[in-house]
ROSE-4610 file (N, C-alpha, C; in Angstrom, 1 decimal, always signed):
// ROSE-4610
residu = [X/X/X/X/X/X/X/X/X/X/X/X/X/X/X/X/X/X/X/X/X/X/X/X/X/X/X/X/X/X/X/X/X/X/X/X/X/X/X/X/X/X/X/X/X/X/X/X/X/X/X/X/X/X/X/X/X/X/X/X/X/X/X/X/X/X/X/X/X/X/X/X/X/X/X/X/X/X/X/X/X/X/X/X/X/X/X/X/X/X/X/X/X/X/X/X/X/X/X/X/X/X/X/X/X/X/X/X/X/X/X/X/X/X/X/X/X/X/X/X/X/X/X/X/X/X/X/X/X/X/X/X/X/X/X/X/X/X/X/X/X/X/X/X/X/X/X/X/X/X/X/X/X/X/X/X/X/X/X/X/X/X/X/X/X/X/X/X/X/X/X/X/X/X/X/X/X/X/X/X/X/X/X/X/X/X/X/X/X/X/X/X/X/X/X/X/X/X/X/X/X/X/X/X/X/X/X/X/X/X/X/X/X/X/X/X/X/X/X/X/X/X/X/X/X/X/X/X/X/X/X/X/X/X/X/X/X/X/X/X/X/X/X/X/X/X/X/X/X/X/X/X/X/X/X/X/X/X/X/X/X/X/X/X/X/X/X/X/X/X/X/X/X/X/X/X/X/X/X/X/X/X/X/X/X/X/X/X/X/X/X/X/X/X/X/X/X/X/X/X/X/X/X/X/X/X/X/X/X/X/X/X/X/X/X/X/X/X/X/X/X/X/X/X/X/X/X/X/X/X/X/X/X/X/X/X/X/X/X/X/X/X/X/X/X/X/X/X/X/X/X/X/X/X/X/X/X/X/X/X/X/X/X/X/X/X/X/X/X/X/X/X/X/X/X/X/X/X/X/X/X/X/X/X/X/X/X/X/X/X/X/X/X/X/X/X/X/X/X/X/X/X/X/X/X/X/X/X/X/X/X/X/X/X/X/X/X/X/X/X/X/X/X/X/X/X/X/X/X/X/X/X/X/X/X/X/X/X/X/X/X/X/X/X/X/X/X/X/X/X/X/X/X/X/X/X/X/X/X/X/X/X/X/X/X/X/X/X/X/X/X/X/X/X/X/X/X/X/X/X/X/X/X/X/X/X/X/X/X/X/X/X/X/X/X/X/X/X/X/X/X/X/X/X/X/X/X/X/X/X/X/X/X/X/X/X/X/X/X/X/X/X/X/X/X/X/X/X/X/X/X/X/X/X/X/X/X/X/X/X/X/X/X/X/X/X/X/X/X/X/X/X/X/X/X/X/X/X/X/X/X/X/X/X/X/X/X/X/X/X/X/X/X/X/X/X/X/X/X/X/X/X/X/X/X/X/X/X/X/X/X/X/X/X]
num = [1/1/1/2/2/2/3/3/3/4/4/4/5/5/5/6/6/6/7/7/7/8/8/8/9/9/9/10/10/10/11/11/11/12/12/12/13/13/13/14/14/14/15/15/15/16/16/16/17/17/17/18/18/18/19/19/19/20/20/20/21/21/21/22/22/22/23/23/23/24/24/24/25/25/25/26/26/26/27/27/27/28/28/28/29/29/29/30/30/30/31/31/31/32/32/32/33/33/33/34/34/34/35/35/35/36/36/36/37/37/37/38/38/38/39/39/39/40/40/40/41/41/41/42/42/42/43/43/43/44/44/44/45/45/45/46/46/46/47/47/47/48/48/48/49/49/49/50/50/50/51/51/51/52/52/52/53/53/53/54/54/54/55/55/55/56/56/56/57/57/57/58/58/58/59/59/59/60/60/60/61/61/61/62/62/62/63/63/63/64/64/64/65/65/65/66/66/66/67/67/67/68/68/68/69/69/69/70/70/70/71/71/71/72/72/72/73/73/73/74/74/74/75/75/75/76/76/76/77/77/77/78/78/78/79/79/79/80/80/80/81/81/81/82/82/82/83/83/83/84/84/84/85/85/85/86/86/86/87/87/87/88/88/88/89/89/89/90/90/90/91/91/91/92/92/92/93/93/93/94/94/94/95/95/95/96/96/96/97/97/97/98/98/98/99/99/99/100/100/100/101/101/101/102/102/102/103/103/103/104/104/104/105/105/105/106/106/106/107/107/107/108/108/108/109/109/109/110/110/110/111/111/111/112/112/112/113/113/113/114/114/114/115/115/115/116/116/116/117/117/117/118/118/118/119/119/119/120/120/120/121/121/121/122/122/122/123/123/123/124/124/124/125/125/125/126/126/126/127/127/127/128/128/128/129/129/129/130/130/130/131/131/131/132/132/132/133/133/133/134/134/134/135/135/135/136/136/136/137/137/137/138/138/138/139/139/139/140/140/140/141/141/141/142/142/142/143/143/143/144/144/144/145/145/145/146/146/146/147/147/147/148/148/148/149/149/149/150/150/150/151/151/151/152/152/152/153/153/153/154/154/154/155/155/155/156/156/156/157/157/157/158/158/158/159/159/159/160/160/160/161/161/161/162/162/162/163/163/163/164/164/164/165/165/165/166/166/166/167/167/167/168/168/168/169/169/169/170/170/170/171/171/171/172/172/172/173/173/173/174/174/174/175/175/175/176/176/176/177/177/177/178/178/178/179/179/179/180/180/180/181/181/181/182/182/182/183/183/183/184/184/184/185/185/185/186/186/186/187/187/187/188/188/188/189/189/189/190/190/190/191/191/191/192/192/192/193/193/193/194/194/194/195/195/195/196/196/196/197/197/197/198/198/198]
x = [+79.3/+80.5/+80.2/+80.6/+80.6/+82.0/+81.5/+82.4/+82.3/+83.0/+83.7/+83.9/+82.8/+83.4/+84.1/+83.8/+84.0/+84.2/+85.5/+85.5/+85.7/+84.8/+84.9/+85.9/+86.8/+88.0/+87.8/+87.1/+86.8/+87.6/+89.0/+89.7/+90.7/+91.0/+90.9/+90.3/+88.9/+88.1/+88.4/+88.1/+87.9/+89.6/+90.6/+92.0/+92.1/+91.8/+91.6/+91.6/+90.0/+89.0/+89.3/+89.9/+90.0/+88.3/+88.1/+86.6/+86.9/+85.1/+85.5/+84.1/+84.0/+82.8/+82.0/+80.4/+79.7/+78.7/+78.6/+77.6/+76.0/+75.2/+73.8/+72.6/+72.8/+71.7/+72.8/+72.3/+72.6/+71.5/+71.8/+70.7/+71.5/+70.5/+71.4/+70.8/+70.9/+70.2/+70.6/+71.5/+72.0/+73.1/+73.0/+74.1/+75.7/+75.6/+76.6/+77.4/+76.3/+75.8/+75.5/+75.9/+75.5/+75.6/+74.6/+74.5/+74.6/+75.7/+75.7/+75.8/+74.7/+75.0/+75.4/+76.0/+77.1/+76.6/+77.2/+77.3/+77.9/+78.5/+79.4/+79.3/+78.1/+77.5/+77.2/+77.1/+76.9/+78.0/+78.3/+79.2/+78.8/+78.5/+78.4/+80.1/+79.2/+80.3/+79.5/+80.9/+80.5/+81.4/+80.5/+82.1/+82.9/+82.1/+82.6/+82.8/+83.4/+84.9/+85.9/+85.4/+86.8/+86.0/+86.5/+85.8/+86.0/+85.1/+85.5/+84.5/+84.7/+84.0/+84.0/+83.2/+83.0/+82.3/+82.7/+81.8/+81.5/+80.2/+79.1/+78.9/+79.1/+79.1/+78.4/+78.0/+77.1/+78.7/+78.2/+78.8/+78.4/+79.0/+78.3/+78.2/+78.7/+78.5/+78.3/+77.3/+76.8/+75.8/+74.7/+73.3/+72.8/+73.9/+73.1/+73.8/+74.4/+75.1/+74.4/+74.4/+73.8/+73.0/+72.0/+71.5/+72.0/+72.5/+73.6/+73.9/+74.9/+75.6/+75.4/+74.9/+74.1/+73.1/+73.2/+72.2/+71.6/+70.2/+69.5/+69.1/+68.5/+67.7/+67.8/+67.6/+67.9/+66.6/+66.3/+65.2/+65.3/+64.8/+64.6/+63.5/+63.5/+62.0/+62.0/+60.7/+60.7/+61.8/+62.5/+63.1/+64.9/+64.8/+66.4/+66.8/+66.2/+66.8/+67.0/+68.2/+68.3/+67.7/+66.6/+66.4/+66.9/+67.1/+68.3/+67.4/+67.5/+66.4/+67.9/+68.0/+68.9/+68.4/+69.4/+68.9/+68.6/+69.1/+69.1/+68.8/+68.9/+68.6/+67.5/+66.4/+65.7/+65.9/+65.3/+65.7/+66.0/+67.1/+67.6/+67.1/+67.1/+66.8/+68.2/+68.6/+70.3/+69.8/+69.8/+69.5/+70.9/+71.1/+72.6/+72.4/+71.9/+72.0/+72.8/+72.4/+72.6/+74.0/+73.7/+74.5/+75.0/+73.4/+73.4/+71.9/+71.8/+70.7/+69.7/+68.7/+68.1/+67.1/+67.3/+66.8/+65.2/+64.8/+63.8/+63.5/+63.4/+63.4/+61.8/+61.8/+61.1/+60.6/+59.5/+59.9/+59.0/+59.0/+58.3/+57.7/+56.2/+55.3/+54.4/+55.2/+54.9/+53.3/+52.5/+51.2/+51.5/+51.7/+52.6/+54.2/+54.1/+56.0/+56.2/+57.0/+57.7/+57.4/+57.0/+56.3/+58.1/+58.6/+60.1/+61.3/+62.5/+63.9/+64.6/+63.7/+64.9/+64.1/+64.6/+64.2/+65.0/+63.9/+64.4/+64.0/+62.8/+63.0/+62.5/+62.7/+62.3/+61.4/+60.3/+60.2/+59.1/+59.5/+58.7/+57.8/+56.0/+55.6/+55.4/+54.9/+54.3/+53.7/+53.1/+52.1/+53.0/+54.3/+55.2/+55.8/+54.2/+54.8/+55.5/+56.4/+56.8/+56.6/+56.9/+56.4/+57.4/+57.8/+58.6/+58.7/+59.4/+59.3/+59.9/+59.3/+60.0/+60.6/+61.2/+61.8/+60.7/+60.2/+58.9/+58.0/+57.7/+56.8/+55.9/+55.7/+55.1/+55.3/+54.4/+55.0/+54.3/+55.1/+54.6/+54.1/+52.9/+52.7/+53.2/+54.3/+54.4/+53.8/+52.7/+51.6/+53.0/+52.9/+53.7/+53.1/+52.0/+51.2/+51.1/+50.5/+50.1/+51.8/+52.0/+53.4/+52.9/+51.8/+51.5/+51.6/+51.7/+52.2/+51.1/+50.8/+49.7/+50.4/+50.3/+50.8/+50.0/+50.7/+49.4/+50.5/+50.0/+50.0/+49.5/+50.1/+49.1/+49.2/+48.2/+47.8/+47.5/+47.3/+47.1/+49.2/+50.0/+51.0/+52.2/+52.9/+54.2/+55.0/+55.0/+56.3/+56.0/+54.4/+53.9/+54.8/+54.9/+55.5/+56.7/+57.3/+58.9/+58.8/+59.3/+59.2/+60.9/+60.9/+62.0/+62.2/+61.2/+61.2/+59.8/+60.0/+58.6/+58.9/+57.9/+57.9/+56.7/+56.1/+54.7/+54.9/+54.0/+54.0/+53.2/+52.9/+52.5/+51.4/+50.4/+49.0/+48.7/+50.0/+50.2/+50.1/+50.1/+49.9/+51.1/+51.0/+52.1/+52.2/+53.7/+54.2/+54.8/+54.3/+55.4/+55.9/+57.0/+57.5/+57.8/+57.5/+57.6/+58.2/+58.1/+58.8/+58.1/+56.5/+55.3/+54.7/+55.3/+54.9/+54.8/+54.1/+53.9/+52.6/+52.6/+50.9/+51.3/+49.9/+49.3/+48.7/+48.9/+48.1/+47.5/+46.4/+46.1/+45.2/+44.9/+44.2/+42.7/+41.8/+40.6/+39.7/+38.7/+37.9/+38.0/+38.4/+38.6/+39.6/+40.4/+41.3/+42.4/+43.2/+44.0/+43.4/+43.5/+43.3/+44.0/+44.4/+45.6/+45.1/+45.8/+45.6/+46.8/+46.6/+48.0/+48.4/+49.5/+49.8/+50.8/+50.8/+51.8/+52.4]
y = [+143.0/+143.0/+143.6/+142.9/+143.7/+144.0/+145.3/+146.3/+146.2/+145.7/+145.7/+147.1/+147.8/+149.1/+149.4/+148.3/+148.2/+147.0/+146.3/+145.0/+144.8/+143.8/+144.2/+143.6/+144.1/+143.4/+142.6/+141.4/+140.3/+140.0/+139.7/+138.8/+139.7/+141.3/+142.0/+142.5/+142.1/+142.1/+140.7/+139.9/+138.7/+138.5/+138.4/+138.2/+139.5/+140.4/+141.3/+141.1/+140.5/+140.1/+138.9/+137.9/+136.6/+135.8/+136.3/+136.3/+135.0/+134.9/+134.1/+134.8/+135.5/+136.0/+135.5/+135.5/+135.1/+136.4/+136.7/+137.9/+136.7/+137.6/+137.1/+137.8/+139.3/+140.0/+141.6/+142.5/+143.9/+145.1/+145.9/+147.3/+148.6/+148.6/+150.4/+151.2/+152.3/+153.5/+154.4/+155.2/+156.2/+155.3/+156.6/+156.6/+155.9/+156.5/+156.5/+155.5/+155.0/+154.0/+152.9/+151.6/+150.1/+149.5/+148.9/+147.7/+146.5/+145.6/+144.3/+143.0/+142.0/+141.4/+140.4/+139.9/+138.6/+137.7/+136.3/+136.0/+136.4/+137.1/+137.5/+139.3/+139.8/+141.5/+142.0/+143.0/+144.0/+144.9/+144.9/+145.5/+146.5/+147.9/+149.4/+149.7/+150.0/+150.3/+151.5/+152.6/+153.7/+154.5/+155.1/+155.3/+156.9/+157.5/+159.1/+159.4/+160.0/+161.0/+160.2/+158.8/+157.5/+156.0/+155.4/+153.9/+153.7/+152.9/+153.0/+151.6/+150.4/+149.4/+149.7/+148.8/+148.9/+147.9/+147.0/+145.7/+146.0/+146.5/+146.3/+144.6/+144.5/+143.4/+143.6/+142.5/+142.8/+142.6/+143.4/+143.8/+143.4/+142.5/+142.0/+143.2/+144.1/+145.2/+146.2/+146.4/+147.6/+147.3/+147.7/+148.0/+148.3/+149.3/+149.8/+149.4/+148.3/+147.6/+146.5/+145.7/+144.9/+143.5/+143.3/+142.6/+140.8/+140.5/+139.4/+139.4/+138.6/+138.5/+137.9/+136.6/+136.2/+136.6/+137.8/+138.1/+138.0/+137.7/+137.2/+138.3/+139.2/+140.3/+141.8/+142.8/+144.3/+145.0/+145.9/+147.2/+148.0/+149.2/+150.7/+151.0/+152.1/+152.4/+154.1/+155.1/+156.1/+157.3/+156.9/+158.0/+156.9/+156.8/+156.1/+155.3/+154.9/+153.4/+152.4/+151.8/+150.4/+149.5/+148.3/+147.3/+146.3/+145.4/+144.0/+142.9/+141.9/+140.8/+139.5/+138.9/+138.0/+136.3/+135.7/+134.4/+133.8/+134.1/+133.8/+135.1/+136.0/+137.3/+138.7/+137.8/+139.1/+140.2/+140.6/+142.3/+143.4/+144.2/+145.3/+146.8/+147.9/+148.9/+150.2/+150.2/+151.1/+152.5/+153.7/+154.6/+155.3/+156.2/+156.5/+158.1/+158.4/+159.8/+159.5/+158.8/+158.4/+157.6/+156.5/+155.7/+155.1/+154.4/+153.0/+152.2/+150.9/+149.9/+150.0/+149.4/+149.4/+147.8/+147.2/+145.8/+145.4/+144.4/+144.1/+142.3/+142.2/+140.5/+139.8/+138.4/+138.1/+138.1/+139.1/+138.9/+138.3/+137.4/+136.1/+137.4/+136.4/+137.6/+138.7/+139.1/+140.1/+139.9/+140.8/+140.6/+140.3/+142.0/+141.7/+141.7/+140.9/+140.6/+140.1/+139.5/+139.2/+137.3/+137.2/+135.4/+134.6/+135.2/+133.9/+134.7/+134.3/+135.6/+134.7/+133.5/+133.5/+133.7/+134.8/+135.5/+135.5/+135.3/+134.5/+135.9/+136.8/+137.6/+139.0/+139.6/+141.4/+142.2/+143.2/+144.2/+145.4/+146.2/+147.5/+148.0/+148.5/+148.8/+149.7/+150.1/+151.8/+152.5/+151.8/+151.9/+152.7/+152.0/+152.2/+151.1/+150.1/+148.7/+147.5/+146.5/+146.2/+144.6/+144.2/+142.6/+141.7/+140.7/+139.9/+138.6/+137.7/+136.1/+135.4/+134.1/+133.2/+132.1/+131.5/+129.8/+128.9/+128.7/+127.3/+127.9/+129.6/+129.8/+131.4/+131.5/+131.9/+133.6/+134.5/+135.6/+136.4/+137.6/+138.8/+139.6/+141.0/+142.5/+143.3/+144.0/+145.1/+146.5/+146.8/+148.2/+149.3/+150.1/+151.5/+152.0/+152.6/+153.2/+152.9/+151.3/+151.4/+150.5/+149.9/+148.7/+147.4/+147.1/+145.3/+145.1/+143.8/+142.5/+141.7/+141.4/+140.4/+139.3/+137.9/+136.8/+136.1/+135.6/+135.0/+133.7/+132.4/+131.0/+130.2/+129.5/+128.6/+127.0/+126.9/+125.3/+124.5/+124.6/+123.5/+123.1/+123.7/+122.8/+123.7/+123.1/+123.4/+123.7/+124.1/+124.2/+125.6/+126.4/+127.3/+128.4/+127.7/+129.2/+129.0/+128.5/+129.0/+129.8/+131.5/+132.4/+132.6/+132.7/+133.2/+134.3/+135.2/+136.0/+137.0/+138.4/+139.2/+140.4/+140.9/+141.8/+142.8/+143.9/+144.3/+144.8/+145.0/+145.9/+146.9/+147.3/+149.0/+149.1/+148.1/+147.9/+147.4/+147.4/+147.0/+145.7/+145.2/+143.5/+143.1/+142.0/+141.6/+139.8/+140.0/+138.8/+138.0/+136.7/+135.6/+134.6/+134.6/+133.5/+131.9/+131.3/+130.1/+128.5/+127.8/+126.2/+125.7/+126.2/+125.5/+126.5/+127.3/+128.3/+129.5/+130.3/+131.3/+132.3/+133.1/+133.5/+135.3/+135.3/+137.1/+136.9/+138.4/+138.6/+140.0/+140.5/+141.7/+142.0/+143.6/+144.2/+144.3/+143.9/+143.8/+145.1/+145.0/+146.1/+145.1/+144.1/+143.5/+143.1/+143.0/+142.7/+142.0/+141.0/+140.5/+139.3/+139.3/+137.6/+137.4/+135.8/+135.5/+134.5/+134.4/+133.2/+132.7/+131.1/+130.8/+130.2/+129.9/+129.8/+128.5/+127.2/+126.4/+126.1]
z = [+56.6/+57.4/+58.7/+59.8/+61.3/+61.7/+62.1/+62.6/+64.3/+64.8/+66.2/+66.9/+67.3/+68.3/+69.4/+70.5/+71.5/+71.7/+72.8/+72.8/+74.4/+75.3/+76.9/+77.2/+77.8/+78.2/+79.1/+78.9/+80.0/+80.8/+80.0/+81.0/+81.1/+81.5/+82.1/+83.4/+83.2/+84.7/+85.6/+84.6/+85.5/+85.9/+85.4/+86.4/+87.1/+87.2/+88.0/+89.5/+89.5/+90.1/+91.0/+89.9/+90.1/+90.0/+88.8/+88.5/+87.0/+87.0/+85.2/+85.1/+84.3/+84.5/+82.9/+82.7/+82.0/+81.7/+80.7/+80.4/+80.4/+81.0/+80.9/+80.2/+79.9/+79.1/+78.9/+78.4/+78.4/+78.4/+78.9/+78.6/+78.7/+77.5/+76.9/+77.9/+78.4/+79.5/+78.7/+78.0/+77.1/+75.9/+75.0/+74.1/+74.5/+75.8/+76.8/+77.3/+78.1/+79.2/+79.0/+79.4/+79.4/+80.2/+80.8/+82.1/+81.4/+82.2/+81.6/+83.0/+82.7/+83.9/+83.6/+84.8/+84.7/+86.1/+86.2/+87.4/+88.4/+88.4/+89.6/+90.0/+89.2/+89.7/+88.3/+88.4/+87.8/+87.5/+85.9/+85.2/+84.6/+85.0/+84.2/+83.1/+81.9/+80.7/+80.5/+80.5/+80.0/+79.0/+77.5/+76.5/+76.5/+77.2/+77.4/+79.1/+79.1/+78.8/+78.1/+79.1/+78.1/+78.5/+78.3/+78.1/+79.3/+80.3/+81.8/+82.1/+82.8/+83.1/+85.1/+85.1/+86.9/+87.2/+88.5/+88.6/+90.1/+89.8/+91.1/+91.8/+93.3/+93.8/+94.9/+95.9/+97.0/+98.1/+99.0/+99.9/+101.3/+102.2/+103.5/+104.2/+104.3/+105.3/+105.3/+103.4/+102.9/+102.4/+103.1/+103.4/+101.6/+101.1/+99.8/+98.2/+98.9/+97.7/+97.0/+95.6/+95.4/+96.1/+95.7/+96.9/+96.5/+95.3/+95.1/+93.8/+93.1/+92.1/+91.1/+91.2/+89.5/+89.4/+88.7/+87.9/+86.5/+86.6/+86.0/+84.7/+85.1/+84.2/+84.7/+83.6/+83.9/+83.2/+83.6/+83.3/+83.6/+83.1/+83.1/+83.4/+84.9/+84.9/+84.5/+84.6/+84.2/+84.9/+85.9/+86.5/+86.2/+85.0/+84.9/+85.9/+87.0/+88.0/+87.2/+87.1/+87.0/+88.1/+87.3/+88.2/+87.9/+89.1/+88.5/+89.5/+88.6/+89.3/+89.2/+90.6/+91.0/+91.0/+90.8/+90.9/+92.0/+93.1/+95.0/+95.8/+95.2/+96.2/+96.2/+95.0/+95.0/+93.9/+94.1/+93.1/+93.9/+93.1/+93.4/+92.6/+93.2/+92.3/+92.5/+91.4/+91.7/+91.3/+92.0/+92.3/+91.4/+90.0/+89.7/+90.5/+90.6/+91.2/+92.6/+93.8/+94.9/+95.1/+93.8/+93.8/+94.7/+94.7/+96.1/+95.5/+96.1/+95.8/+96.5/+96.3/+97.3/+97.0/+97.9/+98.1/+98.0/+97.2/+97.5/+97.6/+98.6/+99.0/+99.6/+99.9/+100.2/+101.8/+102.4/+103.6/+104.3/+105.2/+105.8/+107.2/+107.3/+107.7/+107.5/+106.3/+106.0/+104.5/+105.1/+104.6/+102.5/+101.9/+101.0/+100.4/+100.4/+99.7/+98.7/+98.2/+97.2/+97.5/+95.9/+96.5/+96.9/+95.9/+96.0/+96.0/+96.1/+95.8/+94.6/+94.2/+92.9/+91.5/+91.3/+89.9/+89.0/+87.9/+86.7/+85.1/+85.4/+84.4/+85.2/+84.7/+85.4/+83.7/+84.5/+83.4/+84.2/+83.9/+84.1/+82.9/+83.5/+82.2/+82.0/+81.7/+81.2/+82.0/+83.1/+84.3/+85.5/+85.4/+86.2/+87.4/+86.8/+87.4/+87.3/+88.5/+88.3/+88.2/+87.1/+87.1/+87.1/+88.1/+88.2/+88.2/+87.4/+87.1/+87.5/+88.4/+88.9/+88.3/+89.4/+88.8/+89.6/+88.9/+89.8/+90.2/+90.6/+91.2/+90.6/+89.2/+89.0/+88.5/+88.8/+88.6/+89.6/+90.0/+91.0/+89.8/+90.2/+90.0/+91.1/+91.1/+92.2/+91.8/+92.5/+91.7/+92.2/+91.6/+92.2/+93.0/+92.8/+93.7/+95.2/+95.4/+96.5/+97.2/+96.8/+97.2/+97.2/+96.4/+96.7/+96.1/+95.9/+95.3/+94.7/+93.6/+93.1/+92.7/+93.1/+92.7/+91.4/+90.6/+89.5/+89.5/+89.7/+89.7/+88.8/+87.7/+87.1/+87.7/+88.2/+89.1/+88.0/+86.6/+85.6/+85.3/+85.5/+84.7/+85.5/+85.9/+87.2/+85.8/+84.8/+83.4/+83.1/+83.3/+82.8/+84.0/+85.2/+86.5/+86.3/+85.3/+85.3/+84.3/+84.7/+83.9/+83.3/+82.0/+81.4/+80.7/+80.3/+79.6/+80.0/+80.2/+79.9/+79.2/+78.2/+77.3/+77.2/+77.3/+76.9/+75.5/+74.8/+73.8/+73.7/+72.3/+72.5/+72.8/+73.2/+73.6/+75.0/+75.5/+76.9/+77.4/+76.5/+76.7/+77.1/+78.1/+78.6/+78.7/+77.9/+76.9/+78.1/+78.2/+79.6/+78.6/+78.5/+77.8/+79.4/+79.0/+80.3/+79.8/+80.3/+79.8/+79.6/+79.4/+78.7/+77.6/+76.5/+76.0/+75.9/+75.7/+76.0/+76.7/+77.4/+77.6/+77.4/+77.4/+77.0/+78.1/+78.9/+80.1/+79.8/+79.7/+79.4/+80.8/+81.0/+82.6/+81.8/+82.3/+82.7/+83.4/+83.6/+84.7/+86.0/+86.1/+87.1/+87.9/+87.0/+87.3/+85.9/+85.8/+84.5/+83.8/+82.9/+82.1/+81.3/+81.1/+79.9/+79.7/+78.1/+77.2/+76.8/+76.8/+76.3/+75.3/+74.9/+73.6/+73.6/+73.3/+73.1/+71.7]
């Protein structure tokens, strides 16, 4: 039997709003605390002091507000930031201490950046970096350390860079689910190598 704890009062937000909104993934951050993304922002659910929803949206004339609204994927890195990876706009990193975003896009010119802004999966690893998955174009590494960007492209099959899914596990391997299978990419003394799996 399923027991029902909490029920989101959707169409509470959405006529609110004048929204229709669609859930796309969720992430727990505390007992507390839940990010849930939708097309139309980012909805924080929180169950104490009382049950409380809030729908983060991008803002034309605030710098530190979401960087856009269908969102794709969410993550936790080691200092509790929420990261949110967008379908048209890039990834965002929400700062709850501050409580403001901060943007990361693709910027033209610029030596390293971000290969594309429509992102399709997000994950943070244990390293503290950040790996991000495109629609058609493949996947980024953002190192922590230094700020660059490593693009990995597969030129055998345009089905393999549409990323939908990443996962590592306890051995650090890191899982790409794509529209041609799956691949393992594991770190090298050289650098990465993956095997794939149809």
């Amino acid at each position: 039997e399923i027991e029902i704890l909490y029920a989101l009062p959707a169409n509470e937000i959405s006529e609110a709003r004048g929204l229709d909104l669609h859930y796309q993934s969720i992430l727990q951050q505390s007992d507390q605390e839940y990010w849930i993304a939708t097309d139309h922002g980012l909805l924080s659910f929180r169950k104490e002091p009382e049950i409380a929803f809030y729908l983060h949206q991008h803002e034309i004339l605030n710098s530190e507000s979401l960087s856009g609204n269908v969102i794709t994927g969410l993550c936790t890195d080691r200092e509790e930031n929420v990261w949110i990876s967008s379908r048209f706009n890039g990834v965002s990193k929400f700062d709850p201490r501050k409580q403001a975003f901060k943007k990361f896009k693709q910027q033209a010119g610029k030596k390293s950046t971000m290969y594309d802004n429509e992102v399709r999966a997000l994950l943070q690893d244990k390293k503290g970096n950040t790996w991000i998955g495109y629609r058609d174009q493949g996947l980024d590494l953002h190192l922590a350390k230094t700020g660059e960007y490593l693009h990995f492209h597969d030129s055998a099959s345009s089905l393999a860079n549409f990323i939908r899914s990443l996962y590592e596990d306890e051995d650090g391997r890191i899982w790409i689910g794509t529209f041609d299978g799956f691949k393992i990419m594991t770190q090298t003394t050289g650098g990465y190598k993956s095997r794939e799996f149809k």
